[in-house]
C-alpha atoms as a printed R data frame, in Angstrom:
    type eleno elety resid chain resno       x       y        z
1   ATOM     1    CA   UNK     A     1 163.397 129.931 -197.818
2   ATOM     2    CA   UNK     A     2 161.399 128.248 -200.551
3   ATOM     3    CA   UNK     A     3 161.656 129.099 -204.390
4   ATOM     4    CA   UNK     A     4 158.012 130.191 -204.052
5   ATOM     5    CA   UNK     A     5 158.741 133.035 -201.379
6   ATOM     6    CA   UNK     A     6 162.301 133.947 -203.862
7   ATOM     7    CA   UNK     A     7 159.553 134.249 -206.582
8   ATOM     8    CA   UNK     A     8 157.171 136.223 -204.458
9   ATOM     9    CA   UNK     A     9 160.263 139.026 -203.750
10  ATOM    10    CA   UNK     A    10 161.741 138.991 -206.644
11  ATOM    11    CA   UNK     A    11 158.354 140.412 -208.158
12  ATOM    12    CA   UNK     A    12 157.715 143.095 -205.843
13  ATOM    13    CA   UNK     A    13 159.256 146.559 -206.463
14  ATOM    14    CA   UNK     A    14 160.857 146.633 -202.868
15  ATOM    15    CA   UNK     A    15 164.825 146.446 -204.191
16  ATOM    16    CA   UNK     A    16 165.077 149.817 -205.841
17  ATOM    17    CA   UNK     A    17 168.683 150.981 -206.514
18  ATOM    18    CA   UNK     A    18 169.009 153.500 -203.093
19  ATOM    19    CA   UNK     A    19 171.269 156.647 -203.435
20  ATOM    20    CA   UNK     A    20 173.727 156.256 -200.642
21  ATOM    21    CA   UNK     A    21 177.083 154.683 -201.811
22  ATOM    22    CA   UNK     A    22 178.706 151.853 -200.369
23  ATOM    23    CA   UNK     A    23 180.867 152.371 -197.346
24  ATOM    24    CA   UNK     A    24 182.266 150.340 -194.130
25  ATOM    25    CA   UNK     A    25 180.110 149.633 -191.128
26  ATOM    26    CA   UNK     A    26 182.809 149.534 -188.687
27  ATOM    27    CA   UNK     A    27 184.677 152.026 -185.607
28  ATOM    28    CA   UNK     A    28 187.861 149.808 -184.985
29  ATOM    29    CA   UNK     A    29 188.786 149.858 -181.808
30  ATOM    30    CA   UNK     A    30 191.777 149.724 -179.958
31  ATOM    31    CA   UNK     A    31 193.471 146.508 -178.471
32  ATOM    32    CA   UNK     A    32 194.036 146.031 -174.865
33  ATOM    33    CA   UNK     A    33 195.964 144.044 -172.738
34  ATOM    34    CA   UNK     A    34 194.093 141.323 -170.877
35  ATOM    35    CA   UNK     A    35 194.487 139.478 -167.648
36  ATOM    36    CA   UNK     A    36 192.989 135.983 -166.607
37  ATOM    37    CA   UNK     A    37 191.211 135.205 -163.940
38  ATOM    38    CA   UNK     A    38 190.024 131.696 -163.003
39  ATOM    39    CA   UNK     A    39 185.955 132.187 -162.276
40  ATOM    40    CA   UNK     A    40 183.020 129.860 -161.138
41  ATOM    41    CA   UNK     A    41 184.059 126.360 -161.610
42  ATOM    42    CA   UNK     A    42 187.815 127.071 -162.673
43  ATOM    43    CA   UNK     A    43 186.244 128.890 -166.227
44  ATOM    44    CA   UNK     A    44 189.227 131.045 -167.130
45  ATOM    45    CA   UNK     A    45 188.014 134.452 -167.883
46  ATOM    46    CA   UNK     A    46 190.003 136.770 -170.233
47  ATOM    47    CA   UNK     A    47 189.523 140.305 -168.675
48  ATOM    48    CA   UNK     A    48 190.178 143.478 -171.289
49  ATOM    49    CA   UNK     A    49 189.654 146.962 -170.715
50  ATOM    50    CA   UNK     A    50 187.405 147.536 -174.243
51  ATOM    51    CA   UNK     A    51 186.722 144.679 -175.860
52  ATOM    52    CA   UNK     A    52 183.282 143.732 -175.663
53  ATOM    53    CA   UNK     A    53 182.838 139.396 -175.392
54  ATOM    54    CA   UNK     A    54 179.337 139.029 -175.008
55  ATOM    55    CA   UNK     A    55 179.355 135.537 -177.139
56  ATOM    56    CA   UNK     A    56 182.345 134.479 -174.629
57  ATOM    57    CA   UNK     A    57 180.668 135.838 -171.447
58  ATOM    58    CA   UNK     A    58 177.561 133.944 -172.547
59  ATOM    59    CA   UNK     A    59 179.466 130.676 -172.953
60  ATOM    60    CA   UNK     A    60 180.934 131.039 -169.398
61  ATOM    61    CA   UNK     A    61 177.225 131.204 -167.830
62  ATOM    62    CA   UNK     A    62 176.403 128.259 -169.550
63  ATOM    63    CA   UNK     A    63 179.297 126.445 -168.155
64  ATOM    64    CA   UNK     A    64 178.922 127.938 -164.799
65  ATOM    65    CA   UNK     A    65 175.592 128.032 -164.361
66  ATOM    66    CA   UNK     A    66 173.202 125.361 -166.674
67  ATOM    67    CA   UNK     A    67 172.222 122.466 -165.885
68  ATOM    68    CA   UNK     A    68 173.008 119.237 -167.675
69  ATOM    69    CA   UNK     A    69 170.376 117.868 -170.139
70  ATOM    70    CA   UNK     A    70 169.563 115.125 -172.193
71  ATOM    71    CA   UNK     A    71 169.190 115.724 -176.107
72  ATOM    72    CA   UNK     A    72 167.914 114.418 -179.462
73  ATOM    73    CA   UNK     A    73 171.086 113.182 -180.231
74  ATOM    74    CA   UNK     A    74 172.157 111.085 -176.676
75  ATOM    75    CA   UNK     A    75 175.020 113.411 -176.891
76  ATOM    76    CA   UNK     A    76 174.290 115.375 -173.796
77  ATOM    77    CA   UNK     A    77 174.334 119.063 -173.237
78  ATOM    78    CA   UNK     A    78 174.751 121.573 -170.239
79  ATOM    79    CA   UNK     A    79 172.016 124.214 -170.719
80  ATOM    80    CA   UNK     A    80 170.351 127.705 -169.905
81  ATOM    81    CA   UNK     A    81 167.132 129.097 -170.769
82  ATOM    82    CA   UNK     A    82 166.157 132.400 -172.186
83  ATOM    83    CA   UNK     A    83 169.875 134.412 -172.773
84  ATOM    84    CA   UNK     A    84 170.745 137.657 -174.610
85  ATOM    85    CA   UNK     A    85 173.015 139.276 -176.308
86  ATOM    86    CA   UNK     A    86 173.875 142.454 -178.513
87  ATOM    87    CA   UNK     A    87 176.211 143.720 -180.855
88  ATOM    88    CA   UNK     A    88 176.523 147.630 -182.030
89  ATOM    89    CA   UNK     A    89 176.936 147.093 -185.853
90  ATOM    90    CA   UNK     A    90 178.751 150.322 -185.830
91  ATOM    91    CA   UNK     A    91 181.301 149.079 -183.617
92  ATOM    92    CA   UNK     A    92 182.446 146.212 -186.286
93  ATOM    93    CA   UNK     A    93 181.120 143.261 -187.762
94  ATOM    94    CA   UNK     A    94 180.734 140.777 -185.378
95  ATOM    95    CA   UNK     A    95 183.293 137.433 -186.021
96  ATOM    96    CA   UNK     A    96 184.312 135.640 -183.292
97  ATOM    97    CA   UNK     A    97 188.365 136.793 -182.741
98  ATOM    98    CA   UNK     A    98 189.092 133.664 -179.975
99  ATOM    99    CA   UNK     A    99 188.787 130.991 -182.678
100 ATOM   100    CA   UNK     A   100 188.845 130.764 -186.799
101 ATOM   101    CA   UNK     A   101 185.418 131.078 -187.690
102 ATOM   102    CA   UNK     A   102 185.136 130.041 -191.545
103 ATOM   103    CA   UNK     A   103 183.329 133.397 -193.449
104 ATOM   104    CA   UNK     A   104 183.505 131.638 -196.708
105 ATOM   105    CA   UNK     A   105 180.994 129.547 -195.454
106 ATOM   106    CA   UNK     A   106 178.888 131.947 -193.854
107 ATOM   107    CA   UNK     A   107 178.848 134.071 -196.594
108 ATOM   108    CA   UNK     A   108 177.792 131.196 -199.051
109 ATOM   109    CA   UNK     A   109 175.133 129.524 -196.913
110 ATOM   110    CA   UNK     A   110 173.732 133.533 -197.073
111 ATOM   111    CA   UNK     A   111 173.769 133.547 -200.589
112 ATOM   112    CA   UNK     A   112 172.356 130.235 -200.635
113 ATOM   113    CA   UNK     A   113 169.394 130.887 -198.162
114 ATOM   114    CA   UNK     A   114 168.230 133.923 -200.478
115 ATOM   115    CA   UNK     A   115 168.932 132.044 -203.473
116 ATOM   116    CA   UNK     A   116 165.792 130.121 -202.466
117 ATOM   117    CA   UNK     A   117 167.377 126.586 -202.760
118 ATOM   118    CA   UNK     A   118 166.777 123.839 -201.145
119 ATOM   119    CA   UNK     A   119 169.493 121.712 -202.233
120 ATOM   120    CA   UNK     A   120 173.598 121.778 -200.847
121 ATOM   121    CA   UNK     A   121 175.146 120.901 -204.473
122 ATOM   122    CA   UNK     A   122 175.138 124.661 -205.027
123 ATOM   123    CA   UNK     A   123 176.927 124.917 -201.792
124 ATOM   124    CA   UNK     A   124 179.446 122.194 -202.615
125 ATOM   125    CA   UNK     A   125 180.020 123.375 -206.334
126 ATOM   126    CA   UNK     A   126 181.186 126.572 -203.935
127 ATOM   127    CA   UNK     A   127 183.926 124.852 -201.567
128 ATOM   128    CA   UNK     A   128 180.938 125.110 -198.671
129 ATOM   129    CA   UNK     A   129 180.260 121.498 -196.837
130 ATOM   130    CA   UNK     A   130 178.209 122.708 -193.795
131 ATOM   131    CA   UNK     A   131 175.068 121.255 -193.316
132 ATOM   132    CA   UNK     A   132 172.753 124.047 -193.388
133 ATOM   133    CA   UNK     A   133 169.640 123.682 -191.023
134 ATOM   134    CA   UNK     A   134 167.740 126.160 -193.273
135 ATOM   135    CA   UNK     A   135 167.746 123.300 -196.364
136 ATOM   136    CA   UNK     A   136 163.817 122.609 -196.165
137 ATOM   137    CA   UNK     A   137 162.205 125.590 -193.998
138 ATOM   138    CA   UNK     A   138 159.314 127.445 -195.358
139 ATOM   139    CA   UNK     A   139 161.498 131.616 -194.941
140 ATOM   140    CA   UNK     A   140 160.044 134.662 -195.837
141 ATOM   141    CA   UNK     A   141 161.923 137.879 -196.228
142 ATOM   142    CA   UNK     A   142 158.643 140.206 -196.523
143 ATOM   143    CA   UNK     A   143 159.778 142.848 -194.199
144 ATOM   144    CA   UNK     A   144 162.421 143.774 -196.602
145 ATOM   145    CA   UNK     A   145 159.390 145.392 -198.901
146 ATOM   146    CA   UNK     A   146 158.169 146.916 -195.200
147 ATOM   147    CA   UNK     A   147 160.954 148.542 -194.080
148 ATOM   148    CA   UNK     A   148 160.956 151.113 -197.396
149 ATOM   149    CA   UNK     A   149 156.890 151.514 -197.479
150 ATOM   150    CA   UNK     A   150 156.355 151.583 -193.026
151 ATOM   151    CA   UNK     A   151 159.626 151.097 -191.361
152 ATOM   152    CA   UNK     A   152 157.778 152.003 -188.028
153 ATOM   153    CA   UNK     A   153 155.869 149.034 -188.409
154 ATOM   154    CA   UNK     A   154 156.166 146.275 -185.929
155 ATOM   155    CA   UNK     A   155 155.023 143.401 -188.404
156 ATOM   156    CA   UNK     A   156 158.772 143.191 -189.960
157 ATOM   157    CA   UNK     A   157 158.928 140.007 -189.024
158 ATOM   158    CA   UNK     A   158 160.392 136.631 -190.750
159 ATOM   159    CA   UNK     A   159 159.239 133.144 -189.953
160 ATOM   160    CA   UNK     A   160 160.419 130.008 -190.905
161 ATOM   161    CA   UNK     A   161 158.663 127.859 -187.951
162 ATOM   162    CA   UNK     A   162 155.862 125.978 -190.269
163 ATOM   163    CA   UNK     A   163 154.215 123.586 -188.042
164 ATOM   164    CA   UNK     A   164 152.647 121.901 -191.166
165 ATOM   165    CA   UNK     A   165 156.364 121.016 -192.298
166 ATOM   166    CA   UNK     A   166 157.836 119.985 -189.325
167 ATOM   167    CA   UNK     A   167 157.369 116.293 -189.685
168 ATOM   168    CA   UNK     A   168 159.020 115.879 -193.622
169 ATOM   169    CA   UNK     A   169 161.936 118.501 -192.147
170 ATOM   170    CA   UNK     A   170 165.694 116.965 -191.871
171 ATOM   171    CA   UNK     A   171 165.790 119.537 -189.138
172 ATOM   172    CA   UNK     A   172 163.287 121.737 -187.482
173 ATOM   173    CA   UNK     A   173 164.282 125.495 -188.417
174 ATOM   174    CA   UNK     A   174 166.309 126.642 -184.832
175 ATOM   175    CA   UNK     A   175 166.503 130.168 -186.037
176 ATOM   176    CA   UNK     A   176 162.542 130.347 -185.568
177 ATOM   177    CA   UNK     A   177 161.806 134.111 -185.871
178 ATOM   178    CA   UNK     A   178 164.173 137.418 -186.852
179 ATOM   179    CA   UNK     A   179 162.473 141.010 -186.793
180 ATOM   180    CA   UNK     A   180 163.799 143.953 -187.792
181 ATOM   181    CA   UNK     A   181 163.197 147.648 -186.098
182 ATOM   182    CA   UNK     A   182 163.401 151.071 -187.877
183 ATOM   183    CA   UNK     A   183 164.753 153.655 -185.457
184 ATOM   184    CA   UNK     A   184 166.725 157.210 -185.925
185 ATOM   185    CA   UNK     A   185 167.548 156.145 -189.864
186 ATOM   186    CA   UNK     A   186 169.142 153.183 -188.257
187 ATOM   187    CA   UNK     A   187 168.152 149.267 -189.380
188 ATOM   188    CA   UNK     A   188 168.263 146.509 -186.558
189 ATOM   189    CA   UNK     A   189 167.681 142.617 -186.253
190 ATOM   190    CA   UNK     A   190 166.763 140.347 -183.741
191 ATOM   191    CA   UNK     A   191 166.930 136.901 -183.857
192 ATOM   192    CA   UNK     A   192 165.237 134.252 -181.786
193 ATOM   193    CA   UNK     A   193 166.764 130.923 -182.109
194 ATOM   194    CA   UNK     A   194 165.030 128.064 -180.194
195 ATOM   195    CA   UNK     A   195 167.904 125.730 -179.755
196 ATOM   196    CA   UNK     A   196 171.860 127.002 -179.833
197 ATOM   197    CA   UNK     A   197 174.833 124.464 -180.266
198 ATOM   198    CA   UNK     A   198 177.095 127.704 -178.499
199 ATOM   199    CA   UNK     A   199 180.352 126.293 -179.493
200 ATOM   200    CA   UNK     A   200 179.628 125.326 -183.159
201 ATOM   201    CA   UNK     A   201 176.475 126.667 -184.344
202 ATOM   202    CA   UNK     A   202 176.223 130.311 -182.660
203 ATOM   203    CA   UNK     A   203 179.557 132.383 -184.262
204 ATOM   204    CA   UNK     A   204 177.977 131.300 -187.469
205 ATOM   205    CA   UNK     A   205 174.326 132.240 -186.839
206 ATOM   206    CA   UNK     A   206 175.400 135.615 -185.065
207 ATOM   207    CA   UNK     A   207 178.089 136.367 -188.123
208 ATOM   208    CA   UNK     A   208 175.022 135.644 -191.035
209 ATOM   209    CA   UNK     A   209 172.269 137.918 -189.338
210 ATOM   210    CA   UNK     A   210 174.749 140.807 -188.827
211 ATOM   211    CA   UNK     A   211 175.582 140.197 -192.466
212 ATOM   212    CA   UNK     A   212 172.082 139.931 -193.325
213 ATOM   213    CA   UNK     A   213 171.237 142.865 -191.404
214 ATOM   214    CA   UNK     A   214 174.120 145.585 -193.113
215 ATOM   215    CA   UNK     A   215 172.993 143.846 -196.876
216 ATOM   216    CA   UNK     A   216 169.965 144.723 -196.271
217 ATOM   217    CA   UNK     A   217 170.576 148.504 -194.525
218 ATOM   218    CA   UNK     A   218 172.512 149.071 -197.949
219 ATOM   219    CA   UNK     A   219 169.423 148.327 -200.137
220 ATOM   220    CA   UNK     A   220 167.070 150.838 -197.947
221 ATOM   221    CA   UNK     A   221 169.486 153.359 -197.703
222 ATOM   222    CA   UNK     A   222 169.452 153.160 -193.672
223 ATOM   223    CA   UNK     A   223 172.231 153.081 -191.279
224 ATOM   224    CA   UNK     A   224 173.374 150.095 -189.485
225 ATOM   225    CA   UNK     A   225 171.654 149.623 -185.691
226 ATOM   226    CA   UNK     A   226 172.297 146.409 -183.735
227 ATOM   227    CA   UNK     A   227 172.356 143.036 -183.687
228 ATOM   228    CA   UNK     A   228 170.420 141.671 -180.621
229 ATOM   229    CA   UNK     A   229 170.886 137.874 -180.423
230 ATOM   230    CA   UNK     A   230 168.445 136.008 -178.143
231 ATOM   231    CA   UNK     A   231 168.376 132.267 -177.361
232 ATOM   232    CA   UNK     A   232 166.049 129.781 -176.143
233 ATOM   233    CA   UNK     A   233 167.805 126.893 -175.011
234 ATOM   234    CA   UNK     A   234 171.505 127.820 -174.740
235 ATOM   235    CA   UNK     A   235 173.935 124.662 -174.429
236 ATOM   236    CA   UNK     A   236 177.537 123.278 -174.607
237 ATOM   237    CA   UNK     A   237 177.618 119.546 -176.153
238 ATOM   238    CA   UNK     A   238 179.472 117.261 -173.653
239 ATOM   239    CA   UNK     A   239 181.697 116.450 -175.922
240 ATOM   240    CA   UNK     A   240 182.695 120.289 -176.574
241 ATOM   241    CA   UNK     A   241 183.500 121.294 -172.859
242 ATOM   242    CA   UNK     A   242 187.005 121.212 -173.801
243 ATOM   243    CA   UNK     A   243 187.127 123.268 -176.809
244 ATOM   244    CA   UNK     A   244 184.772 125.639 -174.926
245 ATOM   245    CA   UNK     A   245 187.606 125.738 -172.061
246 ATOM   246    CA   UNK     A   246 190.427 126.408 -174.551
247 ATOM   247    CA   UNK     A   247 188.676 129.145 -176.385
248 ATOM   248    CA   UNK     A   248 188.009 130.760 -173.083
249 ATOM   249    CA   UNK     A   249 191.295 130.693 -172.593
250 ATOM   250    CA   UNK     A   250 192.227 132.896 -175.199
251 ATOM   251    CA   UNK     A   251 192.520 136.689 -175.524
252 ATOM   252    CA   UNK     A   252 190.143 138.359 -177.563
253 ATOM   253    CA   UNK     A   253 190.992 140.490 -180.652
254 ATOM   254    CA   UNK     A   254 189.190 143.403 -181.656
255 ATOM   255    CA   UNK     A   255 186.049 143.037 -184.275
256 ATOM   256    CA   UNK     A   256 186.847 143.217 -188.204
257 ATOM   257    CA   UNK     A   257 185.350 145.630 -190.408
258 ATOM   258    CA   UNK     A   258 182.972 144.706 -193.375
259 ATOM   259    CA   UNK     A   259 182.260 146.740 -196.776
260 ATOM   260    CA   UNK     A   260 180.698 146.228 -199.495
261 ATOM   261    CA   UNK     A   261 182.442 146.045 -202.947
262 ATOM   262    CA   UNK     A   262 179.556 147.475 -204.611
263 ATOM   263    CA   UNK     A   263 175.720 148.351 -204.559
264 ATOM   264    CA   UNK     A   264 173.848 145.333 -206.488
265 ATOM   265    CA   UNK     A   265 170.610 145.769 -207.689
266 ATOM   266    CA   UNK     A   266 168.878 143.904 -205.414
267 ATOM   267    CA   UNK     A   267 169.199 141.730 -202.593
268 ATOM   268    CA   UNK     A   268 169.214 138.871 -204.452
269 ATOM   269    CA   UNK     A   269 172.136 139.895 -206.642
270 ATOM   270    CA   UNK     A   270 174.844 139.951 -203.840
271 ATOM   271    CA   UNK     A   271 177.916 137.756 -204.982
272 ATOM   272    CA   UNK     A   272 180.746 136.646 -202.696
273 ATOM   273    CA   UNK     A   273 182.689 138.814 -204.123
274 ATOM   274    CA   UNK     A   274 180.995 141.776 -203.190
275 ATOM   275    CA   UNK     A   275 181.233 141.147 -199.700
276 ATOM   276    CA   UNK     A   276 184.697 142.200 -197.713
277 ATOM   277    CA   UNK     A   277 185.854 141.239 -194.664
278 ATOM   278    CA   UNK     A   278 189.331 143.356 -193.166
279 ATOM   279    CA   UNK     A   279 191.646 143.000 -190.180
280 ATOM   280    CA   UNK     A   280 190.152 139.826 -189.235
281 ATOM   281    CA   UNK     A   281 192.520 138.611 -186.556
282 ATOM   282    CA   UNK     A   282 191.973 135.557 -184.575
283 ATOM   283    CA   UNK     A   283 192.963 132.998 -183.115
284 ATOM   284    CA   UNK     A   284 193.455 129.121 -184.632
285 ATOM   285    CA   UNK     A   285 190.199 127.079 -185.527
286 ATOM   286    CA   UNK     A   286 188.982 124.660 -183.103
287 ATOM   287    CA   UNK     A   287 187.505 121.961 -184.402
288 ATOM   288    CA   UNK     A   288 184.962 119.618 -182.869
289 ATOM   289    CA   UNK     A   289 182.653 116.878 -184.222
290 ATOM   290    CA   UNK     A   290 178.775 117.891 -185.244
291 ATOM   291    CA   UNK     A   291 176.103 116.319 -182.943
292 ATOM   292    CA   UNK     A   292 173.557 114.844 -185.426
């Protein structure tokens, strides 16, 4: 999001201090025991009774079903077309239990995309070294001014796919287009992304826009709705089929819960600190390298 569009909401009388008071978006839910079952093309599945995997179910289709595909970066990718899934934000906050996936990070990168900046030293001054895909897309968080003065509207929508800027971009935006829908006092998001890395890139994209989503229910005083998720091209890197294979190998946990510390003023004036993540418990990080 560019320092122009930061500019452009920070003017606007859209982040008015709301009534409610803080409080946790979450049901925890119980644990279950799990059995495995080797599926389509020897993918282990993890069966449980009540734990919802729609991020793992969605990596076994790719593996059992897509088709292999070259890529920008000659690494090579196995991929599906057109694939969705969602996530009750009632139910938890959505962080992927079957490997470490690094919230600092997410939470900073957040911070950083509203923050309007364009450059990753504030990132690094923060312990953060991802590369952020957002760095140079033109983003626009209008609909947060909608969703107070028409939340029936269906023009809450946020862009970042400029054709104009494609060409001087170190990356084309892949989270294209994210809407949000006013239903029942209840805020949801959907996100389109165009192209998904599922094994590296997806945890963390899923993770911010749920985050994203419940900072910005607090500020309009609605209730957490869903997360709905939906991808364009879907794909495992070659080089990841065998940290997709171990994840899948791996019993789930149940979702963490996430409350906020405090109501800021605005949007804007979230800190890390004010964001809480409990009873995240998960399995070890898997690491893989980045396909550039």
């Amino acid at each position: 999001m560019s320092r122009r569009m930061t500019r452009l909401l920070r003017s606007s009388s859209a982040f008015v201090q709301a009534t409610r008071p803080p409080q946790a978006w979450d049901r925890p839910r119980s644990r279950t025991c799990a059995a495995r079952r080797k599926g389509a093309a020897g993918i282990v599945r993890v069966v449980t009774a009540d734990i919802p995997t729609p991020y793992e179910d969605l990596l076994r289709d790719v593996l059992a079903t897509g088709v292999h595909k070259s890529d920008r970066t000659g690494t090579g990718t196995t991929s599906v077309f057109g694939r969705q899934i969602r996530f009750d934000l009632a139910d938890g906050f959505p962080l992927v239990t079957t490997k470490r996936v690094h919230m600092k990070s997410i939470v900073y990168e957040l911070l950083w995309f509203l923050r309007g900046e364009s450059n990753v030293g504030w990132l690094q001054q923060n312990g953060v070294t991802i590369w952020d895909e957002w760095a140079d897309a033109e983003g626009e968080l209008g609909p947060v001014y909608g969703i107070r003065r028409d939340p029936d509207s269906r023009r809450l929508i946020v862009s970042a796919w400029n054709p104009a800027d494609i060409p001087d971009m170190a990356l084309a935006p892949c989270h294209a287009l994210f809407q949000f829908y006013v239903a029942d006092g209840k805020l949801s998001c959907q996100l389109y992304q165009r192209s998904a890395d599922m094994f590296l890139g997806v945890p963390f994209n899923i993770a911010s826009y749920a985050l994203l989503t419940l900072m910005i229910a607090q500020q309009t005083g609605l209730e957490p709705g869903e997360f709905v998720w939906t991808g364009g091209d879907c794909h495992v890197y070659d080089n990841h089929r065998e940290q997709v294979q171990e994840q899948l190998s791996r019993e789930p946990y149940p979702y963490p819960t996430l409350r906020f510390a405090r109501k800021p003023a605005s949007i804007f004036d979230y800190t890390y600190d004010d964001i809480v993540v409990e009873g995240y418990q998960h399995h070890p990080a898997i690491r893989a390298a980045v396909a550039v």
